[in-house]
DRENPA-264788 format. One record per atom (N, C-alpha, C, O): residue in one letter; chain; atom name; x, y negated, z. Coordinates in Angstrom, 1 decimal. Example, Ala and Ser with C-alpha at 12.3 -4.5 7.8 and 13.67 -1.06 7.14 Angstrom:
2
+-----+-------+------+--------+--------+--------+
: res : chain : atom :     px :     py :     pz :
+-----+-------+------+--------+--------+--------+
:   a :     A :    N :   13.2 :    5.7 :    7.8 :
:   a :     A :   CA :   12.3 :    4.5 :    7.8 :
:   a :     A :    C :   13.2 :    3.3 :    7.8 :
:   a :     A :    O :   14.2 :    3.3 :    8.5 :
:   s :     A :    N :   12.8 :    2.2 :    7.1 :
:   s :     A :   CA :   13.7 :    1.1 :    7.1 :
:   s :     A :    C :   12.9 :    0.0 :    7.9 :
:   s :     A :    O :   13.4 :   -1.1 :    8.0 :
+-----+-------+------+--------+--------+--------+
// end
This chain:
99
+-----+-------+------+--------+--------+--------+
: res : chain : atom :     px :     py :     pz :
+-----+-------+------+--------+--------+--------+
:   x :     A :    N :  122.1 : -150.0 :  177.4 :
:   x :     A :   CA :  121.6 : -149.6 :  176.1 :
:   x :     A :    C :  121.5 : -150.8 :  175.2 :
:   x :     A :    O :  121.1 : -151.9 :  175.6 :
:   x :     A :    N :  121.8 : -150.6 :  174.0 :
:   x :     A :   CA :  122.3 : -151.9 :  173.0 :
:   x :     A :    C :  121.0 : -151.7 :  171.7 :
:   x :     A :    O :  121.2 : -151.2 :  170.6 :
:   x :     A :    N :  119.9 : -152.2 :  172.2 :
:   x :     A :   CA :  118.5 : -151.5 :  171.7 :
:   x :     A :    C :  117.6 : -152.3 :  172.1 :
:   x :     A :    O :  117.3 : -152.4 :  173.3 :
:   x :     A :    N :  116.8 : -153.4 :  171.0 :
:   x :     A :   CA :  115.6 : -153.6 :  171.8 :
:   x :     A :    C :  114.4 : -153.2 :  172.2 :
:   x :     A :    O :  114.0 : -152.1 :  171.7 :
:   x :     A :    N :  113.5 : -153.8 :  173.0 :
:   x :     A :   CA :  112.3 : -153.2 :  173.2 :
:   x :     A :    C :  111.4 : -153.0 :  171.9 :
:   x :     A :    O :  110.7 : -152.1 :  171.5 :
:   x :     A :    N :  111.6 : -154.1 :  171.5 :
:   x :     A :   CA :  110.4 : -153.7 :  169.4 :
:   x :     A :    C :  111.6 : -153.0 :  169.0 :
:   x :     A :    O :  111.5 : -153.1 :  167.8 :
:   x :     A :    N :  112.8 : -152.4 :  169.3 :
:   x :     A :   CA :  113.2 : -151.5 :  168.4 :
:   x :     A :    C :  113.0 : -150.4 :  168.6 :
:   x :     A :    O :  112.8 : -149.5 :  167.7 :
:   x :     A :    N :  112.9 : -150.2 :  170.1 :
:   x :     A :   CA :  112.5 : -149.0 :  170.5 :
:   x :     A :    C :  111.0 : -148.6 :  170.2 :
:   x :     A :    O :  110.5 : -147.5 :  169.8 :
:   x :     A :    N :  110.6 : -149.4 :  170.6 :
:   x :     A :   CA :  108.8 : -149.1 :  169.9 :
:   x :     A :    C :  108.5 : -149.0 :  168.8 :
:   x :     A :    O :  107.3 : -148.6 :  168.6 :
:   x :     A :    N :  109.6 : -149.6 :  167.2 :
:   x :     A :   CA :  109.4 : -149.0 :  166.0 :
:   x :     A :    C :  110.1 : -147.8 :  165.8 :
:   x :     A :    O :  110.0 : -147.2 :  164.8 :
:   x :     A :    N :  110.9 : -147.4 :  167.0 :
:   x :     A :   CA :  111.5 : -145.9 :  167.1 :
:   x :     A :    C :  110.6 : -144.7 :  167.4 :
:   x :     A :    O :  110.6 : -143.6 :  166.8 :
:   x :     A :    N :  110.1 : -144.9 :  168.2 :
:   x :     A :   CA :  109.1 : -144.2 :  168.7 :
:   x :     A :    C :  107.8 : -143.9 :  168.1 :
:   x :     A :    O :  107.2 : -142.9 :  168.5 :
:   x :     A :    N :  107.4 : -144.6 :  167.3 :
:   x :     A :   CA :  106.0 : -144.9 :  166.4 :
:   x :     A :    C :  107.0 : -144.4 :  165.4 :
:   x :     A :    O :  106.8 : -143.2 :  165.4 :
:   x :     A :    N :  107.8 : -144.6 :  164.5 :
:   x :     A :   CA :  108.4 : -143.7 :  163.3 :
:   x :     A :    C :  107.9 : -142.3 :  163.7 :
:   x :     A :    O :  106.7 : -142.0 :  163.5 :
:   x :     A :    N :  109.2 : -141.3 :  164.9 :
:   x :     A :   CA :  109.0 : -140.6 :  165.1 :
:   x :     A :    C :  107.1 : -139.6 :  165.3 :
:   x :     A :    O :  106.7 : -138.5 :  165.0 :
:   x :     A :    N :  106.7 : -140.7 :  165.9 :
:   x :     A :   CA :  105.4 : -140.2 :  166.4 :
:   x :     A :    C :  104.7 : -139.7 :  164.8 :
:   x :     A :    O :  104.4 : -138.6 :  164.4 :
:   x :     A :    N :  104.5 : -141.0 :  164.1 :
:   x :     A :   CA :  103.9 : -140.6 :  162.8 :
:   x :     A :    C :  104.3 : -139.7 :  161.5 :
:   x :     A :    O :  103.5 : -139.5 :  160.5 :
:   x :     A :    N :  105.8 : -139.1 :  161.6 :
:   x :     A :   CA :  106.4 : -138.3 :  161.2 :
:   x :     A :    C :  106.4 : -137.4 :  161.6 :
:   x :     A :    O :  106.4 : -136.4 :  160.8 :
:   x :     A :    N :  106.5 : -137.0 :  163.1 :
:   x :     A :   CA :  106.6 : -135.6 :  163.5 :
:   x :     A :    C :  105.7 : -135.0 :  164.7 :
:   x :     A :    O :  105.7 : -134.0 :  165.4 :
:   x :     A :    N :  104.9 : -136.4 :  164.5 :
:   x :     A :   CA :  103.6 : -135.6 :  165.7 :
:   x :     A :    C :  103.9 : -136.4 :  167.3 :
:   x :     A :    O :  105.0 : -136.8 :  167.7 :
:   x :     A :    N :  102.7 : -136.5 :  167.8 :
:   x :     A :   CA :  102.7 : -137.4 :  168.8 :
:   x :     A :    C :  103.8 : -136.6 :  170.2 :
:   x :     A :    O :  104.3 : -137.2 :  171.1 :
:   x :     A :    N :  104.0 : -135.0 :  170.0 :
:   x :     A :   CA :  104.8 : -134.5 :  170.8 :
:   x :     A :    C :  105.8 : -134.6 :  170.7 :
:   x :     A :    O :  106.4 : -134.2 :  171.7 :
:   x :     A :    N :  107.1 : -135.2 :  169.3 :
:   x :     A :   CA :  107.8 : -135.6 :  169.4 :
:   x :     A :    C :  108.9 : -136.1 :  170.6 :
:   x :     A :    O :  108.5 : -136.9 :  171.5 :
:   x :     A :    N :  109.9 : -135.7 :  170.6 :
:   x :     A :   CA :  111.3 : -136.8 :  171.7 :
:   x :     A :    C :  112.0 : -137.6 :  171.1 :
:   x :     A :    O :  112.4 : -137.4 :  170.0 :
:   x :     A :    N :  112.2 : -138.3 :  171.5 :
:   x :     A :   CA :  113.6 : -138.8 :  170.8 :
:   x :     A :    C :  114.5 : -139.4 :  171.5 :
:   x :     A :    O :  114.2 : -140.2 :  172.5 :
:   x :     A :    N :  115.8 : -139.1 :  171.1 :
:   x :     A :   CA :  116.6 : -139.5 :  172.0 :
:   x :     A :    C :  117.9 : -140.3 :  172.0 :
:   x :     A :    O :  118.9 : -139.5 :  172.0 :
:   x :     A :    N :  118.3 : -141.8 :  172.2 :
:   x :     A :   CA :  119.5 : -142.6 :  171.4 :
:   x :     A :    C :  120.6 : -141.9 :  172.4 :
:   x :     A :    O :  120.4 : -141.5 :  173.5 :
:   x :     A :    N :  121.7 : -141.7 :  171.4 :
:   x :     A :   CA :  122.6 : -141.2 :  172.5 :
:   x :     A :    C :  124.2 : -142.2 :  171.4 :
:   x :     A :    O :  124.0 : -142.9 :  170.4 :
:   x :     A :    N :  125.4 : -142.0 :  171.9 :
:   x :     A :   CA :  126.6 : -142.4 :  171.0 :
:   x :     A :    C :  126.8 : -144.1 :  171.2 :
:   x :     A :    O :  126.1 : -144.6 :  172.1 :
:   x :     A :    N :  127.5 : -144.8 :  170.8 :
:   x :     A :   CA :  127.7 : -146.1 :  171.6 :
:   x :     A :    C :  127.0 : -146.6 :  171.5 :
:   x :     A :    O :  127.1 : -147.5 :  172.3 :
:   x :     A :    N :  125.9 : -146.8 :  170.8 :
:   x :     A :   CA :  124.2 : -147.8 :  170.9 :
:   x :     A :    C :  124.1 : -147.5 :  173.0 :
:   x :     A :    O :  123.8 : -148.4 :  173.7 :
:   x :     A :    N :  124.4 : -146.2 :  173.5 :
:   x :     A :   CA :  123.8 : -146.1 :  174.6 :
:   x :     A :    C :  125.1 : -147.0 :  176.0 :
:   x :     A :    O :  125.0 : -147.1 :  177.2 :
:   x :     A :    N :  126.1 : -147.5 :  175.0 :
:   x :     A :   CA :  127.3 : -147.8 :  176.7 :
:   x :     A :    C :  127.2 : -149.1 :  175.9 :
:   x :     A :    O :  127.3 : -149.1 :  174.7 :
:   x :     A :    N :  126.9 : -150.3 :  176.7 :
:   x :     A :   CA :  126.9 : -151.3 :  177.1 :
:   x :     A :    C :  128.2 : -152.0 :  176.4 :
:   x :     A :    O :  128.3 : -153.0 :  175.6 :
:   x :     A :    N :  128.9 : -151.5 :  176.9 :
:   x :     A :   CA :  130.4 : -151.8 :  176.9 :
:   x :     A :    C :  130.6 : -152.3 :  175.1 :
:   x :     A :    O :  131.3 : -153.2 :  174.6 :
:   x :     A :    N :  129.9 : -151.5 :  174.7 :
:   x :     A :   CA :  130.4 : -151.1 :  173.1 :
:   x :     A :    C :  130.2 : -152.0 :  172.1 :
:   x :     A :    O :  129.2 : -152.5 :  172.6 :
:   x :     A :    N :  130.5 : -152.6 :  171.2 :
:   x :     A :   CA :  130.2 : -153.2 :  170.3 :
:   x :     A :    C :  129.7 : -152.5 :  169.0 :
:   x :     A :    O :  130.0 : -151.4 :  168.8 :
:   x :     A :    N :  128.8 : -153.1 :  168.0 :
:   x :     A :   CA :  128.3 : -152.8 :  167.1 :
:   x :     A :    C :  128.3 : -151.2 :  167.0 :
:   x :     A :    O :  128.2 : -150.6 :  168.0 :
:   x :     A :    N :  128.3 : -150.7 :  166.2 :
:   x :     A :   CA :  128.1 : -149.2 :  165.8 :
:   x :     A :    C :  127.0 : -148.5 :  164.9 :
:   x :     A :    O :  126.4 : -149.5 :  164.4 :
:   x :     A :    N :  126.4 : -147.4 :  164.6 :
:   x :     A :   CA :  125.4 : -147.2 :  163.8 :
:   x :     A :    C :  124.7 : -146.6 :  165.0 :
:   x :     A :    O :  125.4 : -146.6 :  166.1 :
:   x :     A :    N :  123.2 : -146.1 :  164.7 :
:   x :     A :   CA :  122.7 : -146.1 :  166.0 :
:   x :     A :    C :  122.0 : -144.3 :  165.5 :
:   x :     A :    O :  121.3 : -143.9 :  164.5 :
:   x :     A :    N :  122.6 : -143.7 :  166.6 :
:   x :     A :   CA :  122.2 : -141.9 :  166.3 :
:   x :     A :    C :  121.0 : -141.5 :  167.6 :
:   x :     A :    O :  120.9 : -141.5 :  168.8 :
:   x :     A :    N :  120.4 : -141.1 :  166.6 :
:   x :     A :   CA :  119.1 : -140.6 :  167.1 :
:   x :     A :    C :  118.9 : -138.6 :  167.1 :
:   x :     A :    O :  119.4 : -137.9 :  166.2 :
:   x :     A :    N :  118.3 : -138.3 :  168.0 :
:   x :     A :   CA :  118.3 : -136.9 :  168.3 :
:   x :     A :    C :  116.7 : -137.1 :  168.2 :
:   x :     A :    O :  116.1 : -138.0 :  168.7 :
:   x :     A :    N :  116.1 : -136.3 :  167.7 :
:   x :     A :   CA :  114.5 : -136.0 :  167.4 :
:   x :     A :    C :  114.2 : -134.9 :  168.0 :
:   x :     A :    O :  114.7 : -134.1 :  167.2 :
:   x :     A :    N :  113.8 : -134.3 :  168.8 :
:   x :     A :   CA :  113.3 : -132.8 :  169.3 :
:   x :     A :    C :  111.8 : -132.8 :  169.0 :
:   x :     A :    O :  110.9 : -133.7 :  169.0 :
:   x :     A :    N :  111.9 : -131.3 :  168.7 :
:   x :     A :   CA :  110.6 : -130.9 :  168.3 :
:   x :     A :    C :  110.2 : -129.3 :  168.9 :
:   x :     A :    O :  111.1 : -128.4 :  168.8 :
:   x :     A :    N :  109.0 : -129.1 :  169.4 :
:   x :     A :   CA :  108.5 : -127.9 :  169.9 :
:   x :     A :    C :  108.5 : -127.0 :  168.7 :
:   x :     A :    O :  108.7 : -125.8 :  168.7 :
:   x :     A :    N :  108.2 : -127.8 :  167.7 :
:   x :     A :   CA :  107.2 : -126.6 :  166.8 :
:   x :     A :    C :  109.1 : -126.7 :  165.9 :
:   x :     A :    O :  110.1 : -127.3 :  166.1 :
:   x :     A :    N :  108.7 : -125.4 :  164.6 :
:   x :     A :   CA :  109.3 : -125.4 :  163.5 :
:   x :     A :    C :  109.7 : -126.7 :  162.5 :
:   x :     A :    O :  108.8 : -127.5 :  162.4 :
:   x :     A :    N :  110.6 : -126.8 :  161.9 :
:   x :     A :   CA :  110.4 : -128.0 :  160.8 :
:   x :     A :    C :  110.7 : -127.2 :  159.8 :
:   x :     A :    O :  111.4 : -126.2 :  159.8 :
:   x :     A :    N :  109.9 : -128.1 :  158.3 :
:   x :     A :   CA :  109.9 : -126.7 :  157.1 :
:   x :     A :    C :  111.0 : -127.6 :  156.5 :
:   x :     A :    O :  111.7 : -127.2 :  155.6 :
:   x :     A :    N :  111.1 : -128.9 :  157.0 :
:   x :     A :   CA :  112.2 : -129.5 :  155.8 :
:   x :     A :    C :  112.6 : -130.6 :  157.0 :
:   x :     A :    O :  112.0 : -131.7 :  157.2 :
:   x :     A :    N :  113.9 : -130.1 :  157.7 :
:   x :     A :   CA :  114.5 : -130.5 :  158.3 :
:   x :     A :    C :  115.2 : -132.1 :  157.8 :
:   x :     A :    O :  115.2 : -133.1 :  158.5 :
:   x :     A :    N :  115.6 : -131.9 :  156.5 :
:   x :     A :   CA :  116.5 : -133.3 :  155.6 :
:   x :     A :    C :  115.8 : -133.6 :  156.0 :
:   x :     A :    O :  115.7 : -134.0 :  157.1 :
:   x :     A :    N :  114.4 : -133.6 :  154.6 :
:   x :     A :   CA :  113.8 : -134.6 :  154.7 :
:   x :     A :    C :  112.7 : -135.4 :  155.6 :
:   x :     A :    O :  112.1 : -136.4 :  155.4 :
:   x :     A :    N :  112.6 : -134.5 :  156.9 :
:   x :     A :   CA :  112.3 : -135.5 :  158.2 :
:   x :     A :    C :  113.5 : -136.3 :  158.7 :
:   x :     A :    O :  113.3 : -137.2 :  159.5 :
:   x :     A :    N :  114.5 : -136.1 :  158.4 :
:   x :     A :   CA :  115.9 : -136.7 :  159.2 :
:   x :     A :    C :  115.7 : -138.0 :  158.5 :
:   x :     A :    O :  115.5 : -139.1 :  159.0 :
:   x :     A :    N :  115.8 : -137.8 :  156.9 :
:   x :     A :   CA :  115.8 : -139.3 :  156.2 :
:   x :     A :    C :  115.1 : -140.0 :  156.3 :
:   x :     A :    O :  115.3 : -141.2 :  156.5 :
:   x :     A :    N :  113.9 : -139.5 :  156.3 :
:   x :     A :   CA :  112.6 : -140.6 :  156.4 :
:   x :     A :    C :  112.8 : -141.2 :  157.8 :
:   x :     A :    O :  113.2 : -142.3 :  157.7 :
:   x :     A :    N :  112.7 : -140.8 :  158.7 :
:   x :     A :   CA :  112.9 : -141.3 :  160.0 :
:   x :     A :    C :  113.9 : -142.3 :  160.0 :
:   x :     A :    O :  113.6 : -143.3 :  160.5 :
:   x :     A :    N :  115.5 : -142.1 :  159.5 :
:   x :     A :   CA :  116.4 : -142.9 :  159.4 :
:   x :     A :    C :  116.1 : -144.7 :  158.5 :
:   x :     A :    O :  116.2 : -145.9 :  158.8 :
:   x :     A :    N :  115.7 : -143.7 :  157.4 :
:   x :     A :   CA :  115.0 : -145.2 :  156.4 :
:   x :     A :    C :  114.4 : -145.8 :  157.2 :
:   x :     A :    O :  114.8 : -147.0 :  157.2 :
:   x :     A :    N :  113.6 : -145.7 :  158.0 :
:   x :     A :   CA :  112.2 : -146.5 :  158.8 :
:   x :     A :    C :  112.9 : -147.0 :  160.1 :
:   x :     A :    O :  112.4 : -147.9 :  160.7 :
:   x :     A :    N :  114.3 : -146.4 :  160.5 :
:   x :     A :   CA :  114.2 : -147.2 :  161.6 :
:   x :     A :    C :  115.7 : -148.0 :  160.9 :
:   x :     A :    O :  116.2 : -148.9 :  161.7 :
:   x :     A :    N :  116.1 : -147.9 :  160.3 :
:   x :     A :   CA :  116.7 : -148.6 :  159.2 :
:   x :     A :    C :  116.5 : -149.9 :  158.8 :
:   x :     A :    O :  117.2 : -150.9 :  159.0 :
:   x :     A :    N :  115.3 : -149.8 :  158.3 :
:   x :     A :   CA :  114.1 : -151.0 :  158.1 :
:   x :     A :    C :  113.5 : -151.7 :  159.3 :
:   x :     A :    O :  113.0 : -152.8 :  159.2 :
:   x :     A :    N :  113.5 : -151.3 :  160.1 :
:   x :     A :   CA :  113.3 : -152.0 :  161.7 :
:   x :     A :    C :  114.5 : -152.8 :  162.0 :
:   x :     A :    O :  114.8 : -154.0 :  162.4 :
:   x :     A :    N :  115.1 : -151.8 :  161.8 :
:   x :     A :   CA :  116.8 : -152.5 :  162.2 :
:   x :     A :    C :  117.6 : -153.4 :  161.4 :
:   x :     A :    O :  118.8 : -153.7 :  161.8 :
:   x :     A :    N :  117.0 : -153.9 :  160.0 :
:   x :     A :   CA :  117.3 : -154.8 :  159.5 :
:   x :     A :    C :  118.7 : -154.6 :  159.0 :
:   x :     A :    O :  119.6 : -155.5 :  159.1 :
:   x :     A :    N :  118.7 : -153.3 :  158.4 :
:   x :     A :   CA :  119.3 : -152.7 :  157.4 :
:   x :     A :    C :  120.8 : -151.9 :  158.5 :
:   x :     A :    O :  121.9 : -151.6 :  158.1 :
:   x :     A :    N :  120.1 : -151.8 :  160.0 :
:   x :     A :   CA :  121.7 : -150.8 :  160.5 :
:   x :     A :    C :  121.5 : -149.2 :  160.1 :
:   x :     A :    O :  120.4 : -148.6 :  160.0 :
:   x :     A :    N :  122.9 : -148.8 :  160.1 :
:   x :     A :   CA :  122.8 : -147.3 :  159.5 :
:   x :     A :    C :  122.8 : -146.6 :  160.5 :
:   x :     A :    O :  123.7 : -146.6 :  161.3 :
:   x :     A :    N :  121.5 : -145.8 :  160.6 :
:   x :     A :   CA :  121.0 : -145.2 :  161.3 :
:   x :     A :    C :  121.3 : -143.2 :  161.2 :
:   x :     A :    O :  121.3 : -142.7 :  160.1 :
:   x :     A :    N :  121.4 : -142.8 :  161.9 :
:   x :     A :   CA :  121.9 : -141.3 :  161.9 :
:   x :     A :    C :  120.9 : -140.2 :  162.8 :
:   x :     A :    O :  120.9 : -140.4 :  164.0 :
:   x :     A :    N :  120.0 : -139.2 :  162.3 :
:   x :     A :   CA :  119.4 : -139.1 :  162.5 :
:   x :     A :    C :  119.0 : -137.3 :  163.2 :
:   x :     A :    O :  118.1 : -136.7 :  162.6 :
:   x :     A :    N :  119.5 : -136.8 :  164.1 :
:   x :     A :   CA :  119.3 : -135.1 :  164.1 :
:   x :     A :    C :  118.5 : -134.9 :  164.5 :
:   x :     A :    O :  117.9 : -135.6 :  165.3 :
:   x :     A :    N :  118.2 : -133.7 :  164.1 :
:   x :     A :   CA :  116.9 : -132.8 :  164.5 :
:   x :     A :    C :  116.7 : -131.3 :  165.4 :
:   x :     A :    O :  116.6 : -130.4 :  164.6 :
:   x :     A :    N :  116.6 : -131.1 :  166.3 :
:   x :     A :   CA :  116.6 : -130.0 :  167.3 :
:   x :     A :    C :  115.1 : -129.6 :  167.3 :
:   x :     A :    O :  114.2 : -130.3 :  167.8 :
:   x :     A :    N :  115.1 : -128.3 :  166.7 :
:   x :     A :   CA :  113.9 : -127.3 :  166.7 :
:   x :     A :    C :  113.9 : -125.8 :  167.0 :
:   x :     A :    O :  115.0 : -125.3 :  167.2 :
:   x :     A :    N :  113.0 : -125.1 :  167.0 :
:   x :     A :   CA :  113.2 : -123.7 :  167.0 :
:   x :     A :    C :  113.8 : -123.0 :  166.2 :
:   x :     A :    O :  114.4 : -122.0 :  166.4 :
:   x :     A :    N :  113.4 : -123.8 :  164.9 :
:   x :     A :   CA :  113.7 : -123.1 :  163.9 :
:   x :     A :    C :  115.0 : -123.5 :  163.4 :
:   x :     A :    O :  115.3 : -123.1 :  162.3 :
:   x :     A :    N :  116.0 : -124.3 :  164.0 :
:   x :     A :   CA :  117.7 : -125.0 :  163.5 :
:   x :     A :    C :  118.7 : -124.5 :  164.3 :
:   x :     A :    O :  118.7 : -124.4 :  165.6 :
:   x :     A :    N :  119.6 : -124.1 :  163.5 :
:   x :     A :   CA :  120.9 : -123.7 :  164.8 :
:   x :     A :    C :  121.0 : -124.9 :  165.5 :
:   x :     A :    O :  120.8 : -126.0 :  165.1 :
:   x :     A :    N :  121.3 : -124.4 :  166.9 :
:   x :     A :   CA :  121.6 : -125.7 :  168.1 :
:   x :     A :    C :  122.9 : -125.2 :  167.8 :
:   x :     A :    O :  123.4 : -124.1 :  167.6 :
:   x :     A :    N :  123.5 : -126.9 :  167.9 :
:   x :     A :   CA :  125.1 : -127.4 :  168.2 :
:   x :     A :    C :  125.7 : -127.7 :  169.3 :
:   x :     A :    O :  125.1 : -127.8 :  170.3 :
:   x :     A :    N :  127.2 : -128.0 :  169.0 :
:   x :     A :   CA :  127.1 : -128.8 :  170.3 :
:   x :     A :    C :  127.1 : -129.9 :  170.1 :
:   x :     A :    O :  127.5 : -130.6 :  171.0 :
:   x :     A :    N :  126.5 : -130.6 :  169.0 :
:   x :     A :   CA :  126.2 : -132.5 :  169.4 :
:   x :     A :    C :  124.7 : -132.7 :  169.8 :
:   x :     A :    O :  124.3 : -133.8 :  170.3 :
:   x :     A :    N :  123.7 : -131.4 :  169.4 :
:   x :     A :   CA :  122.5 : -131.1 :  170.6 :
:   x :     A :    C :  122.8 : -131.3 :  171.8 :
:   x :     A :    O :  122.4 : -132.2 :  172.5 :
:   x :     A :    N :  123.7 : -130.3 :  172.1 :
:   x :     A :   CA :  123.6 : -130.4 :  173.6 :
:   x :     A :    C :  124.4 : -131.8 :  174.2 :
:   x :     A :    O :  124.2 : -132.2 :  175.3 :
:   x :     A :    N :  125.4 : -132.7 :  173.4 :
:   x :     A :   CA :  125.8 : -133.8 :  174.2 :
:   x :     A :    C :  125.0 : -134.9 :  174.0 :
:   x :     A :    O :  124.9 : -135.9 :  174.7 :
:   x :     A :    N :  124.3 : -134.9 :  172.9 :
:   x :     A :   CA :  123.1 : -135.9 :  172.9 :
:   x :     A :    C :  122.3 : -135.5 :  173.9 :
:   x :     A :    O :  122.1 : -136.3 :  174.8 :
:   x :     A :    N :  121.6 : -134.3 :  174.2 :
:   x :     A :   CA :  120.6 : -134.6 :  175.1 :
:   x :     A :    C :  121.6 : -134.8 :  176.8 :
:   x :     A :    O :  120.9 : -135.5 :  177.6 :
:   x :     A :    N :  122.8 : -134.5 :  177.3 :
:   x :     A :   CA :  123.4 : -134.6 :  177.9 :
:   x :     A :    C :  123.9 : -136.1 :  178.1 :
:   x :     A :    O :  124.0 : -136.4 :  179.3 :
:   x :     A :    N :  124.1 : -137.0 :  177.2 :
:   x :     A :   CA :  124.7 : -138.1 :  177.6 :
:   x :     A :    C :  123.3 : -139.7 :  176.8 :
:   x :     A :    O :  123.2 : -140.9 :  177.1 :
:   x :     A :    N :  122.8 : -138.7 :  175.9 :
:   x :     A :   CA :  121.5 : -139.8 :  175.6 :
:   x :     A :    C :  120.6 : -140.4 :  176.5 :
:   x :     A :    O :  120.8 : -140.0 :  177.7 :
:   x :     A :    N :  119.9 : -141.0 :  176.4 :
:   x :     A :   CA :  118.9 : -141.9 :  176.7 :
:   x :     A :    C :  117.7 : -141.6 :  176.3 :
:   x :     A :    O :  117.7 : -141.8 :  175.1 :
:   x :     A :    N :  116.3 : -141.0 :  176.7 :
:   x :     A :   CA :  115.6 : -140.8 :  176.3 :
:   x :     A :    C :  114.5 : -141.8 :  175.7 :
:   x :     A :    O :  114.8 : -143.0 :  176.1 :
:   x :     A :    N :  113.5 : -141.9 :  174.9 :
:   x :     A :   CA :  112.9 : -143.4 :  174.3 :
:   x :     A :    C :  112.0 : -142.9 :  174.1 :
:   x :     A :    O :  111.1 : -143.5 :  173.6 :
+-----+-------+------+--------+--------+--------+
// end
């Protein structure tokens, strides 16, 4: 995993204070193989409950770990009750890393 530990912990604290401490999240895409060089870094967010405004939790979350990350472009999805599941749902939670 091509991620550090204060990244992951301003990842996790984004999430937490945006979407509730039950929040997931999950890096998945070449941030997670070793092998990989550079890349933008995609994040999968799960959530129990509904979201009323899906974007605008995707962005804010992005911006913030954006700003952690010292301006990498960050990509941001969201899996709830209330969103069609895809299939880059299911290969994120399938091939991600949980954080």
């Amino acid at each position: 995993m091509r991620i550090t530990p204060e990244q992951i912990a301003a990842i996790r604290q984004g999430a937490s204070q945006l979407a509730g401490s039950t929040a997931r999240v999950w890096l998945f895409g070449s941030r997670v193989r070793d092998d990989e060089r550079g890349g933008d870094v995609d994040l999968l967010l799960e959530l129990d409950a509904p979201v009323a405004e899906p974007a605008q939790l995707s962005a804010r979350l992005a911006a913030r770990v954006s700003r952690a990350m010292y301006g990498r472009k960050v990509d941001v999805l969201i899996k709830a009750p209330n969103l069609m599941h895809l299939p880059i749902h299911t290969i994120a939670l399938a091939e991600g890393i949980r954080l």
